[in-house]
N, C-alpha and C positions, 0 to 999 in steps of 0.2 A: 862365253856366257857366265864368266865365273862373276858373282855377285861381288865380291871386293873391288873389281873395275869399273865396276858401274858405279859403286859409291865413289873411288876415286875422284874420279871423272865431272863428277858435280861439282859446281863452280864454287857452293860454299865452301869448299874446303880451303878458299884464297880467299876469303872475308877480312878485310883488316882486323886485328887486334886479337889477341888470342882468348881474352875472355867472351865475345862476341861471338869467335868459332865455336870454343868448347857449348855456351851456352846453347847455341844453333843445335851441335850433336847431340847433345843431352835433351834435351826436346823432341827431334825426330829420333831418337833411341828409344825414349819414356813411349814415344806414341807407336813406334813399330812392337813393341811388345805387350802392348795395350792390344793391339791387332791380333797380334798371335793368342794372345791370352783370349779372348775373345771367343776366334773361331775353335779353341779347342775348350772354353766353356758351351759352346754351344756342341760340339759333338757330345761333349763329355754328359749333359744333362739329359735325365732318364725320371719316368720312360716318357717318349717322344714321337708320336703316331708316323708310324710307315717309314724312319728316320732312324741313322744310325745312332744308337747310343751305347751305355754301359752292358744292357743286354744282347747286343749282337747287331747283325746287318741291315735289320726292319724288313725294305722293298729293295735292296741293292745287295746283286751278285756278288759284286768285286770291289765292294768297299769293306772295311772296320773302324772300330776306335784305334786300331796302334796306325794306320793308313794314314786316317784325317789329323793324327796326333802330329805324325811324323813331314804329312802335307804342310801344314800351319806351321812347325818349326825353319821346314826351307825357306816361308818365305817371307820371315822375317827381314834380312835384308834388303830385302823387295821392298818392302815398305819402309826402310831407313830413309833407300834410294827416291824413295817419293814422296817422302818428308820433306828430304834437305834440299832438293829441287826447288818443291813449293816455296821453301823459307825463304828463297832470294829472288822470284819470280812476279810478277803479275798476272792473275787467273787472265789469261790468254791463249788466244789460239796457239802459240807457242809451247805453253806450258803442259799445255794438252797431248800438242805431238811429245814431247820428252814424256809424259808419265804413261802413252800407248806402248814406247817403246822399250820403258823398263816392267810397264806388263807384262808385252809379250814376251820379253827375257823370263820373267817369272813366270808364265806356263807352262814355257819349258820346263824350267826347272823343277816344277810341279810335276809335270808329268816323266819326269825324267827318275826323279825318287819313287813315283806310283807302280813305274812299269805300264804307263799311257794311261793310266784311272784318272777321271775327271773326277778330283776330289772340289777343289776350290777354283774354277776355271771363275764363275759369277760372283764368287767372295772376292778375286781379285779387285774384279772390276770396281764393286760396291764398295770396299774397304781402301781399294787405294786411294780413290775419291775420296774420300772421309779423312785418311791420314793426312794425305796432301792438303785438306780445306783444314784440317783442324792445327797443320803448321804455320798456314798463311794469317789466320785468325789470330786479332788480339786478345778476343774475347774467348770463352769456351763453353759457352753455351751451344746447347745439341741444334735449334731450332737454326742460328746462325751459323753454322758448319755445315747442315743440311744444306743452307740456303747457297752457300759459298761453293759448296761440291757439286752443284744442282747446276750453277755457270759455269762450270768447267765441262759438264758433262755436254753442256749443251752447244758447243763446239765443236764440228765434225773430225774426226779422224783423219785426218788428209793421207795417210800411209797407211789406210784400213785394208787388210789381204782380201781378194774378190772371193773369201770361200761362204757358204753357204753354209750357218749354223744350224741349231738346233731352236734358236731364240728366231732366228728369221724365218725358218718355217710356221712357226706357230705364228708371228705377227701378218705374215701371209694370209694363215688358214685363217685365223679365230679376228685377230685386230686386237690382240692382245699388246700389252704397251714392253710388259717386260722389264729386265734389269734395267735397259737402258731409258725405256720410258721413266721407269719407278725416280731414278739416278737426275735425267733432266728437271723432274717436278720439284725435286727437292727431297725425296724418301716419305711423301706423303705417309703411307702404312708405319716409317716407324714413328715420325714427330705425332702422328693423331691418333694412330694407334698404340703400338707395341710400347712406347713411355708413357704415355698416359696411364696404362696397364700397370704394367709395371712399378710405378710408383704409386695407384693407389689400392694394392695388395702389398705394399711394404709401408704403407702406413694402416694397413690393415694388422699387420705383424704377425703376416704369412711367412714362411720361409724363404726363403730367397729360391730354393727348385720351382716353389709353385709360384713362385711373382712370374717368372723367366719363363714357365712352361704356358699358364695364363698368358703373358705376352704372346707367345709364338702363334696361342691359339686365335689370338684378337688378329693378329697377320693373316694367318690362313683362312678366318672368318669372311675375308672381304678381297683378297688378291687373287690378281687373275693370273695364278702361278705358274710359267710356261714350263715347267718341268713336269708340272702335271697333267697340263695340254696336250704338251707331245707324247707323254706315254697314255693318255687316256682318253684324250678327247674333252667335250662338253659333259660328259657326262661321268667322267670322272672328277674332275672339278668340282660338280655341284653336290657329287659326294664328301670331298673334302670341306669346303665350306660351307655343308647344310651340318655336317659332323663337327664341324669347329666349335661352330652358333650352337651345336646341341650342349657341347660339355659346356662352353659358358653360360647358356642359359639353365642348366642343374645346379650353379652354383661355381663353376670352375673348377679347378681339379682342388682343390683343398676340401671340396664337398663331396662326400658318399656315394653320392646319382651324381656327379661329374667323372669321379673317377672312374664312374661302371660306365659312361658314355665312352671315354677316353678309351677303356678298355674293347669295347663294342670297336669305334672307329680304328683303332688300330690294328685288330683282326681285320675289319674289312680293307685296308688300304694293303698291307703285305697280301693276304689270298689276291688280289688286284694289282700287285708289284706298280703300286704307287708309292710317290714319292714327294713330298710338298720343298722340294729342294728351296723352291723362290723363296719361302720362309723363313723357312732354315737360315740363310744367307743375312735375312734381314733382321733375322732377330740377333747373330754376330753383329749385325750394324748397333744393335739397341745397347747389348752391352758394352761393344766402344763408347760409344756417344755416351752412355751414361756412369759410366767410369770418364771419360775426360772434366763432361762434366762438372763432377764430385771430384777432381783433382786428385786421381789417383792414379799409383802407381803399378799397383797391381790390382785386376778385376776380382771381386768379391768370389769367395768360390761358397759351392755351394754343397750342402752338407746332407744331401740326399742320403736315405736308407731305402732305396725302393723295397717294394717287398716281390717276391714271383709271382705274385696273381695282375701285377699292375703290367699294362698292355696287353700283347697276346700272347707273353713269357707265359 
């Protein structure tokens, strides 16, 4: 399982010419740490209803920030490995089984540094998609990468293990679409939501916590987030996204009666050991996508000061 074999192993590494190769590494390098940076901009950002952030564990027993910090570093090579794949491949059913198979490499390894805690088990899935469409892409725009990762996803599995998740009970009970639904459409939530958001709070000349935290909310406003399904039902759902739509309709959190919304829903989501994980996940997707992008190298960070009264610190 050791992640240097996996990279090995990929055929980029016999690409004629040596500037061709290096160029190839240096791209899926730029983008696996684009990935990392990402999922631990999104733990990192506070505060963040029922979610872990700089204040502690929100709705989750047996996560933290140094967990999801130290998650997101394993599995950076994960995502080199399904970069340099993509680079020399055809979105094909092919290409598919190889990036299932250095997934499930990476959830070991995930769960191997957690001590079994499902920290990034649906970041995987979300973000390796995205790495891999945003290698194969000559372009870098978000909408086209979406679109790219969207054909790949909708390829079955042919080496998918017969186990029964936590995503297939819920698509069971409720008809809920899920990662994998979200992944085949194209990431509808982040191209029409969470960037749209996004960018027009940073032409508003918000700070960047509140573009990102606004974003997450415009997510969980409208997704049918199976994390929140299976710990809660219908009716915890309609909690999260009637609470989403409340703080954006006060103004979003950069507003006085958004903040005291935000504050409100996220007492009630911890007392309710909820969790909007699906969002969580996709707003990591937003910051990729809009760092690739904007051609960068490393993801904006953000210069939060929370204060203690903000959520249910």
């Amino acid at each position: 399982m050791q992640s240097s074999l996996l990279i090995a192993d990929h055929p980029y590494d016999t690409a004629p010419g040596k500037q061709r190769s290096h160029r190839l590494s240096t791209s899926a390098n730029r983008l696996a740490s684009l990935a990392r940076q990402a999922l631990i901009a999104e733990a990192q950002l506070t505060p963040k209803p029922g979610l872990v952030d700089r204040r502690g564990s929100g709705s989750h027993r047996d996560l933290s920030l140094k967990l999801m910090t130290q998650s997101a570093t394993v599995l950076e090579p994960y995502f080199v490995a399904m970069a340099s794949c993509s680079q020399v491949r055809d979105l094909d059913d092919n290409l598919r089984a190889e990036l299932a198979v250095i997934g499930r490499y990476a959830e070991g390894a995930m769960y191997k540094a957690t001590e079994g805690s499902n920290t990034h088990k649906g970041a995987i899935w979300i973000l390796g998609l995205l790495v891999a469409a945003a290698a194969h892409e000559d372009g870098q725009h978000a909408r086209g990468i979406a679109a790219a990762a969207g054909s790949i996803a909708r390829f079955p599995d042919r080496a998918q293990p017969g186990l029964i998740t936590h995503g297939d009970i819920v698509r069971n009970r409720y008809g809920a679409a899920g990662a994998r639904g979200e992944a085949a459409s194209g990431f509808p939530h982040v191209i029409q939501f969470a960037l749209p958001t996004l960018r027009d709070r940073r032409a508003r000349e918000f700070p960047e916590e509140i573009c990102r935290l606004d974003a997450l909310l415009s997510v969980m406003s409208d997704l049918d987030d199976t994390c929140v399904l299976y710990r809660g039902g219908v009716e915890a759902l309609d909690i999260v996204q009637s609470g989403a739509q409340a703080v954006l309709m006060a103004g979003g959190y950069g507003s006085r009666n958004g903040r005291q919304q935000m504050r409100e829903l996220d007492r009630e989501l911890i007392r309710r050991h909820i969790s909007p994980g699906g969002s969580a996940d996709l707003l990591a997707a937003t910051v990729f996508l809009d760092a690739v992008e904007r051609e960068q190298s490393e993801v904006c960070k953000d210069r939060s000061e929370w204060e203690a009264k903000d959520g249910a610190a």
